[in-house]
Structure formats: structure tokens, C-alpha cells
LODRENRO-921566 format. One line per field, with one value per residue (C-alpha): residue in one letter; x, y, z; residue number from 1. Coordinates in nm, 3 decimals. Each point is the difference from the previous one (the first is absolute). Example, Ala and Ser with C-alpha at 12.3 -4.5 7.8 and 13.67 -1.06 7.14 Angstrom:
residu <- [A|S]
x <- [1.230|0.137]
y <- [-0.450|0.344]
z <- [0.780|-0.066]
num <- [1|2]
***
This chain:
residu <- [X|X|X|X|X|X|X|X|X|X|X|X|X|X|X|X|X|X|X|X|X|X|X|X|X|X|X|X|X|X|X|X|X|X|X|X|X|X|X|X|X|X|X|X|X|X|X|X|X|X|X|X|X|X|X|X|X|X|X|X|X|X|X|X|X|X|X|X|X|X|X|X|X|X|X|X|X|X|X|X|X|X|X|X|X|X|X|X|X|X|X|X|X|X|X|X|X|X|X|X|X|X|X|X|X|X|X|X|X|X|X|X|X|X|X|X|X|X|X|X|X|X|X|X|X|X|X|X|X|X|X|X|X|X|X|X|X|X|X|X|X|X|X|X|X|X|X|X|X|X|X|X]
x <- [9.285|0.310|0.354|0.003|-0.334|0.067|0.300|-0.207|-0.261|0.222|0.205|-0.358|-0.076|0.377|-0.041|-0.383|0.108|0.370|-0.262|-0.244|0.300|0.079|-0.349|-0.105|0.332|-0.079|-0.387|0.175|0.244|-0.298|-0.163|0.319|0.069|0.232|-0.129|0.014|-0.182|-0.283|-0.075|-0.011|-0.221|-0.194|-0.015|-0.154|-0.303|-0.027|0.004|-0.125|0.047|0.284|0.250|0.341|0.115|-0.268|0.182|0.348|-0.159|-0.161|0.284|0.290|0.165|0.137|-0.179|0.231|-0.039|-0.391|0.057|0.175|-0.246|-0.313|0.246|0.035|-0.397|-0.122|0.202|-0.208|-0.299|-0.046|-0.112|-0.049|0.173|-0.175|0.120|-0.181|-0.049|0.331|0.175|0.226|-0.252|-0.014|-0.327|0.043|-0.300|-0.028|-0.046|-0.195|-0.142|0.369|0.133|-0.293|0.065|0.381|0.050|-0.349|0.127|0.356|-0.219|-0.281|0.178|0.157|-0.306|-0.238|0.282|0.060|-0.429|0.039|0.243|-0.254|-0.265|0.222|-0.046|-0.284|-0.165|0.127|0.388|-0.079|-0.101|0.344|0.173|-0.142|0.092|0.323|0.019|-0.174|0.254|0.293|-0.133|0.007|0.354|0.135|-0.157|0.107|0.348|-0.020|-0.154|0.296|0.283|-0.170|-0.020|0.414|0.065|-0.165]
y <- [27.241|0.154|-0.172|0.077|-0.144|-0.297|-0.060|0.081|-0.264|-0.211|0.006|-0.038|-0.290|-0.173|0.087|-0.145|-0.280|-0.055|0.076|-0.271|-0.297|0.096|0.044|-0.323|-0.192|0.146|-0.156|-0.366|0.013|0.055|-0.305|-0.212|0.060|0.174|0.319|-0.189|-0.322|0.241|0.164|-0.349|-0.100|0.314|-0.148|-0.357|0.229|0.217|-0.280|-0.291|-0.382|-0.021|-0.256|0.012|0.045|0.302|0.087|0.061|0.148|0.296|0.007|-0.050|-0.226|-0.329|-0.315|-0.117|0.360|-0.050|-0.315|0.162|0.285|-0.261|-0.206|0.313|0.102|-0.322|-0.048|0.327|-0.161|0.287|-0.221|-0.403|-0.178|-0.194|-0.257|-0.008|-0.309|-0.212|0.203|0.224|0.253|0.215|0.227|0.269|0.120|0.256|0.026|0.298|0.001|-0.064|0.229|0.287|-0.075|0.040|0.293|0.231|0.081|0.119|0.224|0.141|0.305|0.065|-0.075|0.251|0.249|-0.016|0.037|0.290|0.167|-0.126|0.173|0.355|-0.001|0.112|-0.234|0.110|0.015|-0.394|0.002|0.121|-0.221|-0.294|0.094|0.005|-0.334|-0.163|0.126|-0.012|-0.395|-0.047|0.147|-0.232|-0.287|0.065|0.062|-0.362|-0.157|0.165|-0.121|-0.326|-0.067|0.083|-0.253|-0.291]
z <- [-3.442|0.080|0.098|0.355|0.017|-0.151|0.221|0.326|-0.137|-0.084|0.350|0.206|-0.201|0.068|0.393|0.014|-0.153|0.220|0.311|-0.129|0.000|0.351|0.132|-0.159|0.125|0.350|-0.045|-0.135|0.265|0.256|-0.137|0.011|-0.348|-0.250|-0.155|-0.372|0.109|0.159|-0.309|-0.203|0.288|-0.148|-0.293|0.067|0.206|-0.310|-0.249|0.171|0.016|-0.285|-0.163|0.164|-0.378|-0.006|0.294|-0.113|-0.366|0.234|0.208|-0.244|0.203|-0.034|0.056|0.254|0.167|-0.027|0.161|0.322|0.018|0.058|0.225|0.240|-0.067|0.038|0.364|0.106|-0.090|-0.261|-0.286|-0.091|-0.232|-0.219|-0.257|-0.331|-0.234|0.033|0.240|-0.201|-0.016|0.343|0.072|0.279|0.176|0.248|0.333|-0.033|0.407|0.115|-0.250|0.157|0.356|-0.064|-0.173|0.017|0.346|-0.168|-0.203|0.178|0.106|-0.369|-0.156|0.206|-0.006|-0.418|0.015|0.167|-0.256|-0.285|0.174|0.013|-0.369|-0.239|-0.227|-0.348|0.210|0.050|-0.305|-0.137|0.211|-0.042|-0.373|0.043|0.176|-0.283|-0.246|0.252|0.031|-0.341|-0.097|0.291|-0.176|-0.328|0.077|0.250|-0.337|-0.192|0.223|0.013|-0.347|-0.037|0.307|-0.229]
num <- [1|2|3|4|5|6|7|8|9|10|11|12|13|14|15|16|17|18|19|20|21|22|23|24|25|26|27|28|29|30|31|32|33|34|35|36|37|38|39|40|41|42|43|44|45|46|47|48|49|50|51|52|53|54|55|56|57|58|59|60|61|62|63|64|65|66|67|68|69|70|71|72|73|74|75|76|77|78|79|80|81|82|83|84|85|86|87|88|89|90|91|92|93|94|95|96|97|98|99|100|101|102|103|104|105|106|107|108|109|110|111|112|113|114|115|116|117|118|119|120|121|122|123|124|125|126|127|128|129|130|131|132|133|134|135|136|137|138|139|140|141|142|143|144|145|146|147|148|149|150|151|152]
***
């Protein structure tokens, strides 16, 4: 692959992801939430019922910023706190039908319009994209792990 490529690759992946923060802000701030907490919310759907110490290991974020996130989550009815054993120990669990009914409106429009892009492409060019977000994915987590790993 040449240089100017590379560059051009390397620009359209920068700009999809800059245009991802602000569409995905503009979607949290729909559902009367920051951009950020949105996507954690993304995570508790993906993941499921978790630890609030699970919580800020996915997340990276403090336990006293954990804390705040299920404060504001749990005031939109968007999960339930439970306590676990003696108290110290905080389960979240999702709201999944609340979480649906608040933000599958928000996305109906992207969704069927990002289908119809899939569908302009052949099955071996998904193939090679889906490629390169499996190998995009993993070089993100690797270098997360990485970073990680000099924080502690």
C-alpha cells in the first residue's frame, strides 16, 4: 500500500470516528444523557447484569465515578441497583425494555439507513470489511490493554 493511501485511510478512519462521538452525543443528549454515559449504558446492554466493580474494570473508571454513572441511570429508571451479600457489593441490572423504548426510536432511522449501505455492497466486499473491523477491534484493544497495564 502506498503513502498516500495510507494517509487517505488513515484520515477516513479519524473523521468516522470524530463523526461517531458527535452522532452518539447527539443520541445521549436526546435521551437526557451525555454522549459518554450513553455508550457505558451500551455497555451494561452488551454485557449484562454486572458488578459495579465490573463496571468501572470495563469502563476504566473510578469507583466513585461508577458510583455517579448508576446514580444518574438508576434516576432514569435505566437499570436497578442491587446490593449483594453485606452491602458493599453493588449488582447493576438493566432495564433492557426502558433502555429499548428510549433509544430504538433514536436509532431507527440510522439503523435502516447504515442497512441500506451494507446492502450496496457485495458479499466478499462485506467480507473484507468486516475483516478489517475484526483486526481494527483488536489493535484498539491491545493498545487499551497496553496503556492500561502502564497506568497500574
Amino acid at each position: 500500500m502506498n503513502q498516500e493511501t495510507l494517509d487517505r485511510l488513515r484520515k477516513l478512519s479519524q473523521q468516522y470516528a470524530f463523526d461517531s462521538i458527535q452522532m452518539h452525543e447527539a443520541i445521549g443528549r436526546q435521551a437526557g444523557l451525555s454522549g459518554t454515559d450513553h455508550k457505558y449504558l451500551g455497555f451494561i446492554i452488551q454485557k449484562g447484569q454486572m458488578t459495579a466493580g465490573e463496571l468501572s474494570t470495563l469502563t476504566g473508571l473510578t469507583t466513585g465515578a461508577v458510583t455517579g454513572l448508576i446514580d444518574r441511570f438508576e434516576q432514569k429508571d435505566l437499570v436497578k441497583r442491587r446490593f449483594g451479600g453485606d452491602r458493599r457489593k453493588v449488582i447493576v441490572e438493566p432495564n433492557t425494555e426502558k433502555i429499548m423504548a428510549v433509544f430504538e426510536p433514536l436509532y431507527r432511522e440510522f439503523r435502516s439507513k447504515s442497512e441500506q449501505v451494507m446492502a450496496s455492497f457485495s458479499e466478499q466486499e462485506l467480507a473484507v470489511i468486516e475483516a478489517y473491523f475484526l483486526k481494527a477491534i483488536e489493535v484498539m484493544n491491545e493498545t487499551t490493554s497496553e496503556l492500561n497495564a502502564k497506568q497500574s
